[in-house]
N, C-alpha and C positions, 0 to 999 in steps of 0.2 A: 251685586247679585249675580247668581250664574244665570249661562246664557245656556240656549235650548243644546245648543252643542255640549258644553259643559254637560248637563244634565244627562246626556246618551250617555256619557262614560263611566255614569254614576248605577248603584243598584239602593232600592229605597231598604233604608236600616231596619224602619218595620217589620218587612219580612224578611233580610237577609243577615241581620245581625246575631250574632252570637247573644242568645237572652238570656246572660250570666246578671246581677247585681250591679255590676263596675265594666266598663263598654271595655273590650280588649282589641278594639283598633278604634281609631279618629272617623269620627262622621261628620257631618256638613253641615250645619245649619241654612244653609242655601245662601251663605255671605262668601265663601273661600272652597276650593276643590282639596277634600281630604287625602291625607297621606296613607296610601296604602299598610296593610299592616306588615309591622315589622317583626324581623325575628324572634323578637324577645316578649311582644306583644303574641305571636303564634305559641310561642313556648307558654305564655302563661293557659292561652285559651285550651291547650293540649291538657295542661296538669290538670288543670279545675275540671276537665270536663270528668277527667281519671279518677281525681278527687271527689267530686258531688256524685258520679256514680255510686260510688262506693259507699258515702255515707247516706245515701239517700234510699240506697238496697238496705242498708242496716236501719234502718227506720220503717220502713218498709212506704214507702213513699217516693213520686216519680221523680227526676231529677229536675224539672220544671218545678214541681212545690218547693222543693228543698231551697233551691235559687229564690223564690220567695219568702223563705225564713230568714229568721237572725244567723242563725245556722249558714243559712249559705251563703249573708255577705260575709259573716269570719269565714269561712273557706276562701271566698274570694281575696279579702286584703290578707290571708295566708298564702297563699299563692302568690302573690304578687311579692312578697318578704321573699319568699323562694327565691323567683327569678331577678330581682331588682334589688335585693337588703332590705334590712330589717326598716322599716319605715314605718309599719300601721304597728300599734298598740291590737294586734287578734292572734289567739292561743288555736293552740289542736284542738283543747278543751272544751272552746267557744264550737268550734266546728265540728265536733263530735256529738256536743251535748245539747240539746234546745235548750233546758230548763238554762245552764250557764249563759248562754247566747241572747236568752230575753231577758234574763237580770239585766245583764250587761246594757242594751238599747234601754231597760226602761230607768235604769239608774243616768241614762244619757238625754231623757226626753226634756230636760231642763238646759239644755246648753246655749250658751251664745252663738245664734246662725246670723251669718251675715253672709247677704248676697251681689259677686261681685257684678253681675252681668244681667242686667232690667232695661226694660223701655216700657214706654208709654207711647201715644203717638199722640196730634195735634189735629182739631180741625182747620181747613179744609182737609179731606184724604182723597187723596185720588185715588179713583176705581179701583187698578191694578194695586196698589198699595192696602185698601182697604181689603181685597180679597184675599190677598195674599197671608196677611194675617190672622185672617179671621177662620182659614184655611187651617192653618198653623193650629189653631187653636182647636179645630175638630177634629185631627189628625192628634193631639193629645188627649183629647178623650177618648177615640177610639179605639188607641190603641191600649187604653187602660192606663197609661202615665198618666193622668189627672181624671178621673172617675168624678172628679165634684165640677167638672166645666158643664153648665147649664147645656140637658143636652135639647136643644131649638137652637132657630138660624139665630144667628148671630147679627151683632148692629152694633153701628158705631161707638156707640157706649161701650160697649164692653173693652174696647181698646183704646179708653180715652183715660185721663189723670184720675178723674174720680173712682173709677173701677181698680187701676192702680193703686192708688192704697188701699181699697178694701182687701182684694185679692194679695197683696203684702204681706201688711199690715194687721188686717183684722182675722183673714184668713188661712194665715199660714206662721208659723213658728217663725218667721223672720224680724230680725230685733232692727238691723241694718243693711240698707241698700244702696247699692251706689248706681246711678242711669248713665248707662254708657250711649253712644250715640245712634242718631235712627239715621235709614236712608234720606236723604230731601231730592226732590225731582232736580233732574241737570246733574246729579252730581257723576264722578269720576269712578269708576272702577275696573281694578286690573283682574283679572282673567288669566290664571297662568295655568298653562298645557300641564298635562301629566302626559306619563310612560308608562307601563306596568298593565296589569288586570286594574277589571271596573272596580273600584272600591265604594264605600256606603256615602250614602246623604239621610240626614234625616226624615 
């Protein structure tokens, strides 16, 4: 976990990130101190912004709604083909046209998701650990990433195995998951310095 030091060097993603569809620099989870962004990540955030203006004046709609359309994630993995190669399956067409752009996602709402990165936690939780997630979790609903997070305080439950597969499982298109590991108190973590400007944390 970072340390308060850590954290001065950091600026929160919520309100300092670029609010494209697809993150165009590395943010934090508050396990590792992210990599400032790089050039190519700068080159993609410059096009898209150039791009979604554009199409979003032609709609006649802000560039903020547009970023919320189908429309404006094809712009975004369009952009990114740009700078990085052809890699995403998205047309000009897709990013031009809404009606093309919502075919597309609703011809895709049947696909195999599988998620590689989950946790649950265990009781006992200690204080700090239990706040810290539970933290986590009203900081997703606020900022509108998860609109369906029960919004009252939160309690143990909701971060325990059982809640885990509903919120999975019952609750979200996800077919497969794999639980990657949680912090346990005493354990070991490295803290490596940066250089550079402050860069984002979640």
């Amino acid at each position: 976990m970072l340390s308060p030091e850590d954290l001065d060097q950091l600026l929160p993603a919520a309100t300092h990130a670029f609010p494209s569809p697809v993150p165009t620099q590395n943010v934090s989870s508050d396990e590792y101190m992210p990599r400032p962004q790089s050039a190519s990540q700068a080159r993609v955030q410059s096009r898209l912004t150039e791009l979604a203006d554009e199409l979003a004046k032609r709609e006649g709609i802000s560039r903020r709604r547009f970023f919320q359309s189908a429309s404006g994630m094809a712009a975004s993995y369009l952009v990114m083909n740009e700078v990085y190669g052809a890699l995403f399956a998205a047309t000009p067409a897709e990013a031009a046209t809404p009606e093309m752009a919502n075919a597309r996602a609703d011809a895709l709402k049947g696909q195999f998701i599988m998620d590689f990165h989950t946790h649950h936690l265990h009781e006992p939780l200690a204080p700090d650990v239990f706040n810290l997630f539970l933290n986590t979790r009203k900081m997703a609903r606020d900022a509108g990433w998860n609109p369906d997070i029960p919004n009252r305080p939160g309690s143990h439950a909701d971060l325990l195995y059982d809640n885990y597969i509903k919120e999975i499982f019952l609750d979200s298109d996800t077919k497969v998951a794999l639980i990657s590991s949680a912090p346990q108190p005493g354990a070991a973590y490295s803290r490596p310095s940066t250089a550079g400007p402050p860069t984002l944390a979640a």
